[in-house]
C-alpha positions, 0 to 999 in steps of 0.5 A: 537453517533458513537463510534470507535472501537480500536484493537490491532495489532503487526506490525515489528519495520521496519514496524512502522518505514515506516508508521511513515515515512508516519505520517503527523503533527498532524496525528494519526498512524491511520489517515496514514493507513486510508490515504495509505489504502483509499479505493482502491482496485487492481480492480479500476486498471482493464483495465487502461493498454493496452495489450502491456503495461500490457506484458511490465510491466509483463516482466520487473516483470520477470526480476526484479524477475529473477536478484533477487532484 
């Protein structure tokens, strides 16, 4: 029998708000993190941009982060 381990974790009252956003009927809070979460991970992204798509993105990051938004 598989029994499930619980912990106890202090998210922000902003933080809650969005994943409850996120909630679908019938879901647990953590039923959505497994959802968002998934098992993805940064490196299933390698390689999906070309060179010049990736310096296009990196440039408008810059912009982005140099107008302050």
């Amino acid at each position: 029998m598989d029994e499930t381990t619980y912990r106890t974790i202090r998210i922000s009252e902003d933080a809650y708000q969005k994943l409850e956003d996120q909630r679908l009927d019938g879901e647990s809070l953590s039923d959505t993190v497994e959802r968002i979460v998934g098992d993805r991970s940064l490196l299933d992204l390698a390689g999906i941009l070309s060179e010049a798509e990736a310096e296009e993105l990196r440039e408008a990051i810059h912009d982005r982060n140099e107008r302050g938004i």
